[in-house]
N, C-alpha and C positions, 0 to 999 in steps of 0.2 A: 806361105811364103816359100819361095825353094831359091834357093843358094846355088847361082852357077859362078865357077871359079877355078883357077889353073891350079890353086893348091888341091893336093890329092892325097895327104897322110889324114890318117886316121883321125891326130888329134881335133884338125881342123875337122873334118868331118861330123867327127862327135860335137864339138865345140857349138859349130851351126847347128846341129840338132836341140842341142839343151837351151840352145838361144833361142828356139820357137820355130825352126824353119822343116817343112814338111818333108824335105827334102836335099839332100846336095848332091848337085849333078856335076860332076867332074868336064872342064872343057877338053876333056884326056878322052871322052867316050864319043862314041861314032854318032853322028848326026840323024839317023835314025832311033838311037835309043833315045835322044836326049829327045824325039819328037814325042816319042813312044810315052815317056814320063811325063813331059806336058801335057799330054792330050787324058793321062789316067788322071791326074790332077783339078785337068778342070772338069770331066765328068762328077769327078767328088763335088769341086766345088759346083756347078749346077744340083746334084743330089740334095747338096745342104742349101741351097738358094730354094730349090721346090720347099723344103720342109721349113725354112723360116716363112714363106712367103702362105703355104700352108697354117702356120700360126697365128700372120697376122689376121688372114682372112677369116678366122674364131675369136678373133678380138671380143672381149666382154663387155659390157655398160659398165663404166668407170665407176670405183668402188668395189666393186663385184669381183669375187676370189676367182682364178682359173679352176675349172674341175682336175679333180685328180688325174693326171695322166696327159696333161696338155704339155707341149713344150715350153720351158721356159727360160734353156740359158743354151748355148752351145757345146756345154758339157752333155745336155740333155739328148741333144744332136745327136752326136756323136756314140753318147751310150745304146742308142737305139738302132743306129745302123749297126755297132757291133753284134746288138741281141737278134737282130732278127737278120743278122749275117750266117750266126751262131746256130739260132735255131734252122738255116736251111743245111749248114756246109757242116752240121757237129762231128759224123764219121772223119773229118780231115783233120789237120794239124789249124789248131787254132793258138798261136804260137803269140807272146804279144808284140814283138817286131811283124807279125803278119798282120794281126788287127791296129797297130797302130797304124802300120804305114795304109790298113785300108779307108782311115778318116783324117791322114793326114796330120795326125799329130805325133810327138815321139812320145817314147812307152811310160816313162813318168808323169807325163800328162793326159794322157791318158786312165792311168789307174787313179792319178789325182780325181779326173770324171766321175771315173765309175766310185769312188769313196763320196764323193757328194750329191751324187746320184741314188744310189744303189745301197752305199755303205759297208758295201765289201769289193775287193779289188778286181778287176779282169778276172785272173785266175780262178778267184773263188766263185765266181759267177758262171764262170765254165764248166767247172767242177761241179757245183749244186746243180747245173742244166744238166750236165749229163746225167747225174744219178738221177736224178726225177725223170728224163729219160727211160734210163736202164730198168728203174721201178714200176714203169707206167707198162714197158714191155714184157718183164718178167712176171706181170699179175696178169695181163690180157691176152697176152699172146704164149704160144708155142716152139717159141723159136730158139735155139740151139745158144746156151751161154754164150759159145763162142762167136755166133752170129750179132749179137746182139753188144757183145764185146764192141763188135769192129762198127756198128752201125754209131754207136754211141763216142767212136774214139782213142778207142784203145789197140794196141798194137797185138795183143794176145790176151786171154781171159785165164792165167795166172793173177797179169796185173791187173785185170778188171776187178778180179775178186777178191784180190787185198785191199784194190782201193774201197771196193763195197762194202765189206766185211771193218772196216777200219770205218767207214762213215756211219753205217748203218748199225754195227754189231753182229751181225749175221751173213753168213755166203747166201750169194744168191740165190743158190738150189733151195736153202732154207726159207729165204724169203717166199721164191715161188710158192714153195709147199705150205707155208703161212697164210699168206692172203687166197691161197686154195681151199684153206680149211673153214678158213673164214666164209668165206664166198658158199659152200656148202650147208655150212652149217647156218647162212640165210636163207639159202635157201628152201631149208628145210620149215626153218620156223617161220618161211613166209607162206608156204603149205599148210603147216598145221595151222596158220591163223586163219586160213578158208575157210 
C-alpha cells in the first residue's frame, strides 16, 4: 500500500509506515518521482505475484507436508528476495531501511519475517552471510585481507577484523593460516594412505 498525501512531517510519515504502508509519497514531490516510486513498487509487486504464483503451481496432494524450502507465507517472500539480494549486492550497504524498502515493507516487519523465518533478525543474517563469506575466502583463496574486507562489506579491514576476531575468536590471518595447516596436513595423510 503506499500513502499519497499533502501532509509531509515526519510524524505522519512514520505514522503510515508503522500502519503497513510501503511507502509515503508526499503530493510536495515532482510528478516524475512520484511515477518513479510507483513503477519501483509494482515491479516488487509483480516479483512477489511470479513467486506466489510459482507456489501455487508446486501445489502438493492434499495432506501431503510442503518439502522443506518451499514458500509458504509472505514473510517467506520477502526473506528470500532479501537473501539472495544479499547474496548478490553483500560488498554494498545492506542497510534495513534499504532491504525493507526493497520488499516493501517497513523495517519492523520486516525483522518480524526474518525472526519467523529464519529465527534471527536482518542484521544477524547479514552479519552470519558475510563472515561465512569472509571464511569461505580466507581458506580458498589468496586474496589481500583488505580485499576481501571490502568484497564482504566492510568499509576497511581494521573493522573487518574485530568483527571476525570477536565472531570467530581469531584474526583472519590466523584463521587463513589455520585451515592452511589443516588442509596440508590432509593432505599429507591422504599421501601416506596411497
Amino acid at each position: 500500500m503506499l500513502f499519497y498525501s499533502d501532509l509531509d512531517d515526519p510524524q505522519s510519515r512514520l505514522q503510515a509506515l508503522e500502519y503497513g504502508a510501503s511507502d509515503f509519497i508526499s503530493k510536495s514531490h515532482p510528478y516524475d518521482e512520484v511515477v518513479a516510486r510507483i513503477r519501483i513498487h509494482a515491479g516488487i509487486s509483480q516479483r512477489l505475484h511470479s513467486v506466489r504464483q510459482q507456489r501455487a503451481s508446486m501445489s502438493l496432494p492434499q495432506g501431503q507436508d510442503p518439502h522443506p524450502g518451499t514458500i509458504d507465507s509472505d514473510d517467506e517472500v520477502a526473506v528470500r528476495i532479501v537473501m539472495q539480494y544479499a547474496q548478490e549486492h553483500l560488498s554494498e550497504d545492506l542497510s534495513l531501511p534499504k532491504l525493507s524498502a526493497l520488499v516493501s515493507m517497513n523495517k519492523k516487519r520486516l525483522n518480524r519475517a526474518f525472526y519467523n523465518v529464519c529465527g534471527c533478525s536482518a542484521f544477524e543474517y547479514i552479519r552470519d552471510l558475510r563472515m561465512r563469506t569472509a571464511k569461505h575466502l580466507l581458506a580458498t583463496t589468496s586474496l589481500r585481507t583488505l580485499t576481501i574486507a571490502e568484497d564482504v562489506g566492510f568499509s576497511n579491514a581494521a573493522n573487518f577484523a574485530t568483527a571476525f576476531l570477536n565472531m570467530q575468536g581469531m584474526t583472519p590471518s590466523e584463521y587463513r593460516r589455520k585451515t592452511k595447516q589443516i588442509r596440508v596436513s590432509e593432505s599429507v595423510k591422504n599421501v601416506n594412505d596411497v
